[in-house]
N, C-alpha and C positions, 0 to 999 in steps of 0.2 A: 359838574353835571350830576353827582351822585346824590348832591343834597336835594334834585327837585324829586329825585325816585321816592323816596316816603309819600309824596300826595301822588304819583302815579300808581305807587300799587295799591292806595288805600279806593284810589276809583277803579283800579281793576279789579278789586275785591267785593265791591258794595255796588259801584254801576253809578250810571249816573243821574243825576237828581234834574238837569234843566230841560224840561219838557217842551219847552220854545226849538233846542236843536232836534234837527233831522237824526236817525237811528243812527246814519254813516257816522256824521261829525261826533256824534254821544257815545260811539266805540274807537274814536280817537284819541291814542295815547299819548302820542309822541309824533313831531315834524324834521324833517332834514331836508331841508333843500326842498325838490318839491315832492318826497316821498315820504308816506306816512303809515305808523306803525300802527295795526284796528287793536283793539280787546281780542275780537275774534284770529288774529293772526297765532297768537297764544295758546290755544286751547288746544292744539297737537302738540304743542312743546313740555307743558302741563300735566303732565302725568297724575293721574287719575292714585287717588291712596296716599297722596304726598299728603302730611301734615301743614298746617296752614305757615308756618314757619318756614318750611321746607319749601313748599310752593312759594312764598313771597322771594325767598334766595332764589329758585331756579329763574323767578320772572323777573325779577334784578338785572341775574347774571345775562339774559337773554337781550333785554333793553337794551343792558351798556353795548353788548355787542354786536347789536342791530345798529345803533346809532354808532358806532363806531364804524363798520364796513361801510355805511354810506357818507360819512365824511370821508373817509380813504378815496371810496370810488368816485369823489365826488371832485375830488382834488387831484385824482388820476384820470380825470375826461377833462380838464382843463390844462395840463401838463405835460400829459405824453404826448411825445414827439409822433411814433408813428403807429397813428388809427389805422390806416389803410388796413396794413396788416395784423392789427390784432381784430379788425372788422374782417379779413378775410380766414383768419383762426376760424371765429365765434361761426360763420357763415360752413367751412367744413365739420367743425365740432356737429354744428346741427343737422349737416346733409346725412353724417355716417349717424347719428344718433333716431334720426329717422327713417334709416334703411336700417338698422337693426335693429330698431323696432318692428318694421313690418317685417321684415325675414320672421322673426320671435313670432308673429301672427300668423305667418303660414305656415310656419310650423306645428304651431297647435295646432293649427285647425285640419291638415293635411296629411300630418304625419304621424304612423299611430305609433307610439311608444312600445305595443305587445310584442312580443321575442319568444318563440316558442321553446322548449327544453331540447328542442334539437340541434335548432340553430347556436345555441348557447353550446351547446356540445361538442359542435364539428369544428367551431372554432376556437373551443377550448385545444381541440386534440391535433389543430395546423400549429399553435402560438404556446402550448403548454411550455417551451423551454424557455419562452419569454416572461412569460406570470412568475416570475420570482419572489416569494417572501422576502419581507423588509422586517418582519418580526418572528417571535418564536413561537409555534401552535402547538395545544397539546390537547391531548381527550384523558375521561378521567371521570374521577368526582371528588366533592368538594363540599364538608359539612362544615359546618359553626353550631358548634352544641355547648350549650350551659356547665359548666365548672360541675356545678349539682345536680345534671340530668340521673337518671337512674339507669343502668343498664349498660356503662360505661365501658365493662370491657366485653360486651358482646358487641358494641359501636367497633372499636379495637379489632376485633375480626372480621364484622362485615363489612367495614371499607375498605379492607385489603384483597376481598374477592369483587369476581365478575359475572356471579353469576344469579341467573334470575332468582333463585332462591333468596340470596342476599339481599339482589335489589329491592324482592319485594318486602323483606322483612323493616332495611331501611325506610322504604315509603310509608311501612306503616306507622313504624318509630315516631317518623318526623311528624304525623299527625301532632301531635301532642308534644314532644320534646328538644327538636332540631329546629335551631332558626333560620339555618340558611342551608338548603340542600340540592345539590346542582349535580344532575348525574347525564353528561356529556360523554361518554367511552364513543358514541355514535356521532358524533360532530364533532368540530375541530374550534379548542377557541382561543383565544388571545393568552399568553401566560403572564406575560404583561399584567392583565386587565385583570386575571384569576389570583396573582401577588399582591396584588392592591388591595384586596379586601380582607389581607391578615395582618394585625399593626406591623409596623416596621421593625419597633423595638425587639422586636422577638425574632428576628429574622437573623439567620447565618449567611456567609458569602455561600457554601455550601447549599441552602436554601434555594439561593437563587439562579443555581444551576439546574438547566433545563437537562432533565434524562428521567426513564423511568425508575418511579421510586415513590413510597409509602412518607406521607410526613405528616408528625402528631407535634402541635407547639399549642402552647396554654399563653394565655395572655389576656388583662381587658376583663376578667371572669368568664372567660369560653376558653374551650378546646378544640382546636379546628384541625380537622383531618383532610389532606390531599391525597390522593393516589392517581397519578400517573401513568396510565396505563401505554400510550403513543406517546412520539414529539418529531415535530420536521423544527429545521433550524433557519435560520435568515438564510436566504441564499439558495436555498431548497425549491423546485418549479411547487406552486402552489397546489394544493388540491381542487378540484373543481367545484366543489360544492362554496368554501370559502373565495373563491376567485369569480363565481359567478356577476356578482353585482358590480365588479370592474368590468367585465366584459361585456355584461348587458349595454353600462356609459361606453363604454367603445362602439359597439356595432351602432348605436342609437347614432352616436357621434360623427359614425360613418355615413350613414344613412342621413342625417341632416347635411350633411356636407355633398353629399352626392344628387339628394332634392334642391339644394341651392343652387348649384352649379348648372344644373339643368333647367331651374327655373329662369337664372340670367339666362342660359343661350336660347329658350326661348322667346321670351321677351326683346329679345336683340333679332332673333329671326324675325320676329312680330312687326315688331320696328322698321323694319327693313323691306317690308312686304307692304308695308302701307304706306311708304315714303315719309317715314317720322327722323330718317336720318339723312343728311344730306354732307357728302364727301362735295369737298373743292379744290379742284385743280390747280396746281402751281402754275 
């Protein structure tokens, strides 16, 4: 099969030249049985920026395995034994894939996503022992300053304070000599995510112990300063402000589950009211 693919993708690349065929038959690639592969089936598969190399492999690999699954299926509706039930599969597949679609529709259109900072609140403060951290939080800041900055060791002092004097001396620093400067003391953030962004090679096991503490490592041609100001640990109930956006997917989750359920019993009252159901006595 592989050796007719050279003249199929040189006409899926150039089109075709017999003006006698209809537009269908002249975007016809390929035949299985009585199912047929267009030009146009392709062009979602086709990623846009592929090199023309690149794109002739991707529409290759695509062919053989188009024409592959319909000789499969084509030799498995001649063989298998029992249709019945994989025709009554395909028949439930479609019933719930079409009720969850439309649930999905009424739910956009019915249900408003908005959650006001109260509601987020009060259920923070029934479920707080439940919101458990799964990782380590910390506040802080967190520079990456050039090997060759100027004013190195007044950096050295003012990241080791908290106070606005310092911050704002830092901010104005980083105009001009800080590459990366994150001053969190006011929100909680991953330590994880804050570890990440110092090479590894430079890192101690001590490093990557979460507590408060001042840390100066050089690597890469930067000097990057942590300080540590807070830290909650795994396992710790989480803070509200990080915990919010799980809670929001909760209530929402609540609230579509509580719309659906009511939408069935309506619709079954509805039903029922108009003789669309009909019970039969044994």
């Amino acid at each position: 099969m592989r050796c007719f693919f050279p003249i199929i993708i040189v006409f899926l690349f150039t089109g075709a030249c017999n003006n006698n065929l209809n537009k269908k038959n002249a975007d016809a690639l390929v035949k299985v049985g009585n199912k047929i592969l267009y030009k146009s089936d392709l062009d979602d598969i086709i990623q846009t920026g592929l090199s023309p190399e690149d794109s002739i492999i991707a529409a290759e690999h695509f062919i053989h395995s188009w024409i592959s699954e319909n000789l499969l299926y084509n030799v498995a509706l001649k063989n298998i034994n029992d249709k019945e039930n994989v025709e009554r599969l395909v028949e439930n597949y479609r019933k719930s894939l079409m009720i969850y679609q439309y649930e999905e529709q009424l739910v956009n259109e019915r249900l408003t996503s908005e959650i006001d900072e109260q509601s987020l609140y009060d259920y923070y403060n029934l479920n707080k022992d439940k919101l458990k951290l799964d990782r380590p939080l910390v506040k802080g800041l967190f520079l990456k300053v050039p090997v060759n900055a100027p004013q190195l060791n007044e950096i050295r002092r003012w990241y080791k304070l908290t106070t606005p004097d310092s911050r704002d001396k830092l901010e104005e620093y980083s105009l001009y000599n800080i590459t990366v400067f994150e001053y969190f003391t006011d929100r909680w953030v991953d330590f994880n995510d804050l570890i990440d962004k110092l090479p590894k090679e430079i890192l101690s096991r001590e490093d990557l112990t979460v507590r408060k503490k001042t840390m100066e490592k050089e690597g890469n041609g930067n000097i990057y300063f942590l300080n540590i100001t807070d830290f909650l640990m795994p396992g710790e109930n989480a803070p509200f402000e990080y915990a919010k956006t799980t809670i929001r997917e909760i209530i929402i989750n609540h609230r579509k589950i509580d719309f659906l359920k009511k939408t069935e019993a309506d619709l079954y009252q509805r039903a029922l009211a108009k003789g669309e159901i009909h019970f039969y006595d044994e």
